[in-house]
C-alpha positions in Angstrom: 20.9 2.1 59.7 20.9 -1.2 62.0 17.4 -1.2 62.0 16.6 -0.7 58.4 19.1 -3.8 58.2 17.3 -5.9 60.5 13.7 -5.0 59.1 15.7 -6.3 55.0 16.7 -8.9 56.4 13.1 -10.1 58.2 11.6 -8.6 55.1 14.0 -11.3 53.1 13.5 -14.3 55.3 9.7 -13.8 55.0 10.1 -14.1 51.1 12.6 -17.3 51.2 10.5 -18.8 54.3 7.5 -19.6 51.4 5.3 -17.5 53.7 3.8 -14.6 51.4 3.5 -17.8 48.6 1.4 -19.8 51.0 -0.8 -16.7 52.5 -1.8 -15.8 48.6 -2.6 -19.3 47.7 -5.2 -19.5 50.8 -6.4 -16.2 50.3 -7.2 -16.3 46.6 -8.8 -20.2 47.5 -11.4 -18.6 49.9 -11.9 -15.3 47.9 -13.2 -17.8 44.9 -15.1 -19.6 47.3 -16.6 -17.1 48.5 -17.6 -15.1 45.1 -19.0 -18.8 44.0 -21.3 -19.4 47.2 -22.1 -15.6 47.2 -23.6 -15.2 43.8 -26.5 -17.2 42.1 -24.7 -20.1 41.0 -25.8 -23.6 41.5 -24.2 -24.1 45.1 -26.4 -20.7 46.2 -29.7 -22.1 44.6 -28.9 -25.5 46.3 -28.5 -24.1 49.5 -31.6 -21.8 48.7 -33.4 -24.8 48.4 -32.5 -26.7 51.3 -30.2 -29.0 49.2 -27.0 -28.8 51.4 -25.2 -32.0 50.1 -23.2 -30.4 47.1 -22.5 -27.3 48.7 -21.1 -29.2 51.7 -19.1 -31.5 49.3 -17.6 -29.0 47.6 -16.4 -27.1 50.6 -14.8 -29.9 51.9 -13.1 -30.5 48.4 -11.9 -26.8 49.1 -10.6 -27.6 52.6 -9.0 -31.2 51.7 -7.2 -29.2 48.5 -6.0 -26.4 51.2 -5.0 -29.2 53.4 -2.8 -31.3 50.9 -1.3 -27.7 49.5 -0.3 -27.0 53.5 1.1 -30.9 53.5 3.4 -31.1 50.7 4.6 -27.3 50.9 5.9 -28.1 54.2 6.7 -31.7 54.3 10.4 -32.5 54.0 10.8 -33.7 50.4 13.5 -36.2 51.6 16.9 -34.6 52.2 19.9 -35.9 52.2 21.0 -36.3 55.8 24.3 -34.9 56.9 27.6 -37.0 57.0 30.8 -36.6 58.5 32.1 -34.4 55.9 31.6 -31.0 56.6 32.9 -27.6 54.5 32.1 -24.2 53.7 29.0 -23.3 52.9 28.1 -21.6 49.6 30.8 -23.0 47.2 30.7 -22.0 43.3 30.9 -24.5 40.3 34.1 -24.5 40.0 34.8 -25.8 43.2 32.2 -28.4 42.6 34.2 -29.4 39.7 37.6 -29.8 41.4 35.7 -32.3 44.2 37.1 -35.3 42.4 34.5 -38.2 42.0 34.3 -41.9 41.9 34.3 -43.7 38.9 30.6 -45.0 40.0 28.0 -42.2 40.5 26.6 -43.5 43.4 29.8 -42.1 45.5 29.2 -38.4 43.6 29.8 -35.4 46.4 28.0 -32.1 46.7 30.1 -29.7 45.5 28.1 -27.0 47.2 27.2 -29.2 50.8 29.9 -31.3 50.7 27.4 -34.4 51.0 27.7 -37.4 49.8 25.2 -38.2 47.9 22.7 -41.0 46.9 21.6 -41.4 42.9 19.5 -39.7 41.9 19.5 -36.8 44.6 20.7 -33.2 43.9 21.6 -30.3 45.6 18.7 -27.1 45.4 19.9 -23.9 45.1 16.9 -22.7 47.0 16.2 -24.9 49.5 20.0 -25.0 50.0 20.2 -28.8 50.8 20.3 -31.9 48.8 17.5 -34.0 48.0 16.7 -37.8 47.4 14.9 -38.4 44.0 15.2 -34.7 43.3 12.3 -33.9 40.6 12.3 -30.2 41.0 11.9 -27.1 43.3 8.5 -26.1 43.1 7.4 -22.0 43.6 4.3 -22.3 44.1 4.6 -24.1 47.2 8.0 -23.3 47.7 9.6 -26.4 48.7 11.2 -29.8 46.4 9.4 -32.2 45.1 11.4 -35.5 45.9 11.3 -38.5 46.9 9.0 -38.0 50.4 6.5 -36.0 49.0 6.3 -36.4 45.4 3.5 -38.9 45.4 1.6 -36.5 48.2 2.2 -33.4 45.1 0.5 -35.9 42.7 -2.4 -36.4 44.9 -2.4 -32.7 45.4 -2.8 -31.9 41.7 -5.5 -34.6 41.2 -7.9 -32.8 44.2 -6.6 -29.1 43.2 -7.6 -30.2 39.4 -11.3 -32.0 40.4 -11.9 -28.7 42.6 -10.7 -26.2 39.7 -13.3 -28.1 37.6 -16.0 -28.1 39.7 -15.0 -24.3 40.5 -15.2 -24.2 36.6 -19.0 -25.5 36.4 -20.0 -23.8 39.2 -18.6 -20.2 38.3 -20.6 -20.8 34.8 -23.8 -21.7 36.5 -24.0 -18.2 38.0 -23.5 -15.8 34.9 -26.6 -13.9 34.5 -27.8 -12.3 31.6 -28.7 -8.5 31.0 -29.8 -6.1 28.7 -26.4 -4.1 27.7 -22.8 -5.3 27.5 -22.2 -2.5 29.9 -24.8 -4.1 32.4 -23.7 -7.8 31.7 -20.2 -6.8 33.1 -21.2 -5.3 35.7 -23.5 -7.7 37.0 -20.9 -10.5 36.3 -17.8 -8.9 37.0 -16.7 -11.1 39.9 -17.4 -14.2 38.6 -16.0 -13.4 35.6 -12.9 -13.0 37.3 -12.9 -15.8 39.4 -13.9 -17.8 36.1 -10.5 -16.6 34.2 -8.1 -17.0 37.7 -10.0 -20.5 38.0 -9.4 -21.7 33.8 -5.3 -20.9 33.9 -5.1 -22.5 37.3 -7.0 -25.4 35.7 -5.0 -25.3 32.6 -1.8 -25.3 34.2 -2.9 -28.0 36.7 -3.9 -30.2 34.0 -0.5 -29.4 31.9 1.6 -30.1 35.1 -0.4 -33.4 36.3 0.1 -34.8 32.5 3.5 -34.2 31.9 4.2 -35.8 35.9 1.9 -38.8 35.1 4.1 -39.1 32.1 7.5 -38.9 34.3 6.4 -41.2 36.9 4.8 -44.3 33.9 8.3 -44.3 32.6 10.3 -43.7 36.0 12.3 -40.5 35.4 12.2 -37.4 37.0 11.8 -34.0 35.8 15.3 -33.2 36.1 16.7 -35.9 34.8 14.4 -35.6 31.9 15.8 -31.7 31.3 19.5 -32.1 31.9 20.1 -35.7 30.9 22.8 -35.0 28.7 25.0 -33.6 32.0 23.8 -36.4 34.7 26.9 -38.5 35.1 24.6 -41.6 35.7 22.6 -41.4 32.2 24.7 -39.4 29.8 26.5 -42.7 28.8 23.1 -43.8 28.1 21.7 -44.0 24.9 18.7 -41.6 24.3 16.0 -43.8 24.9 17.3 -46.0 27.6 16.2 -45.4 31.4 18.2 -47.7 33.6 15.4 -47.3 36.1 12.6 -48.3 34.1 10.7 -51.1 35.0 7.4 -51.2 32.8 4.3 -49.2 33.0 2.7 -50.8 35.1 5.4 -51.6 37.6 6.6 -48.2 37.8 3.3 -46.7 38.8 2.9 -49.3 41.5 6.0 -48.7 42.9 5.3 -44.9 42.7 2.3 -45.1 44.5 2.4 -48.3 46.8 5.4 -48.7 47.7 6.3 -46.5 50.7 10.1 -47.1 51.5 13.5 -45.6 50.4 15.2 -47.3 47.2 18.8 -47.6 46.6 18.5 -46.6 43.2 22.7 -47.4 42.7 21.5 -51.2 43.1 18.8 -50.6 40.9 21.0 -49.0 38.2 24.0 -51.3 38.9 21.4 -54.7 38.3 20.0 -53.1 35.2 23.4 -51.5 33.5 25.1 -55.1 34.3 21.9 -56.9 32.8 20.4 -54.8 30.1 17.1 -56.3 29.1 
């Protein structure tokens, strides 16, 4: 009995580690590789006929989307660090609820961590921590998406989304025509699958980079942008007013150039006091 309880427990801490996740997101990356250099698409013909420059970019487009995956799934998304107050771990909601709190968000604590913590940031059920500039906890790579790595999930999506379309072209080169339908699917079969796994990916890739492109031009994050109405800090808002917004333009620079922590409860505080 102790040792079926060990083997649970190593079973479970394989699951929450992000390990199986990350395994069958390289594995399925290299079996489509393979099946597209394999068959007689237009990487094989290039290669075939000593044209190795495409083939070689493409594989590195493989390798630099593997690369970034491995970055921001195990990059630390930007947690909250801890403070002096420390307390039991695993708290329900209705001990959050009896943490009394500050008349000014900024001094909100963790009902769950016992952190104090900055605006903006919230606590992750799965991660178990809180995080700055919490946009959401991600399954797929099985970490946050905050305020660390958020722009290196962006850059992510735009090289898994150019290689997902290339994947696209390239997995159409190489369908071959034959005499039955019977024939045709057999002959295609594996490209056929790899072209199907390869359009959701590339649907969802394109749905998910839109909507975050979206987020980022008008400085909100995906949480704040599903649960407004029970964030402290904008529920006194009205609907259409972000106290973080800056413009367009100056929110994408900031997003992507600008490479230090922001106290967000100046930012709010400047903006609330001086509405534009």
């Amino acid at each position: 009995i102790l040792v079926t309880g060990v083997v649970i427990r190593m079973v479970q801490n394989v699951f929450r580690s992000g390990f199986l996740v990350r395994v069958a997101h390289t594995l399925l990356t290299w079996i489509i590789t393979l099946i597209l250099f394999l068959h007689n698409t237009s990487l094989r013909r290039c290669e075939e006929q000593g044209e190795l420059l495409l083939p070689a970019l493409f594989f590195l487009l493989v390798i630099l989307s593997v690369l970034l995956y491995f970055a921001v799934s195990l990059m630390d998304p930007g947690f909250v660090l801890t403070d002096s107050v420390k307390g039991a771990q695993g708290p329900n909601e209705e001990m959050e609820a009896m943490i009394p709190q500050s008349s000014t968000p900024r001094l909100r604590r963790c009902g769950y961590c016992l952190l104090q913590q900055p605006m903006r940031a919230k606590h992750c059920q799965t991660c178990k921590r809180c995080v700055r500039r919490f946009d959401h906890h991600c399954p797929w790579i099985e970490n946050c998406v905050g305020e660390r790595n958020h722009r290196w999930f962006i850059i992510y999506l735009l090289v898994q989304l150019l290689t997902l379309l290339w994947a696209l072209h390239v997995a159409l080169s190489g369908i071959s025509p034959a005499v039955t339908w019977e024939l045709w699917f057999r002959v295609n079969g594996f490209l056929l699958a790899a072209l199907c796994v390869v359009g959701v990916f590339s649907v969802v890739v394109v749905l998910l980079l839109g909507c975050h492109l979206y987020l980022i031009s008008i400085n909100c994050t995906t949480w704040e942008f599903m649960s407004r109405h029970r964030i402290s800090y904008l529920k006194t808002c009205r609907d259409e007013e972000n106290p973080f917004d800056r413009g367009v333009l100056c929110n994408l620079w900031d997003f992507f150039c600008i490479c230090r922590t922001v106290m967000w409860e100046r930012v709010y505080h400047r903006n609330t006091q001086n509405p534009v």
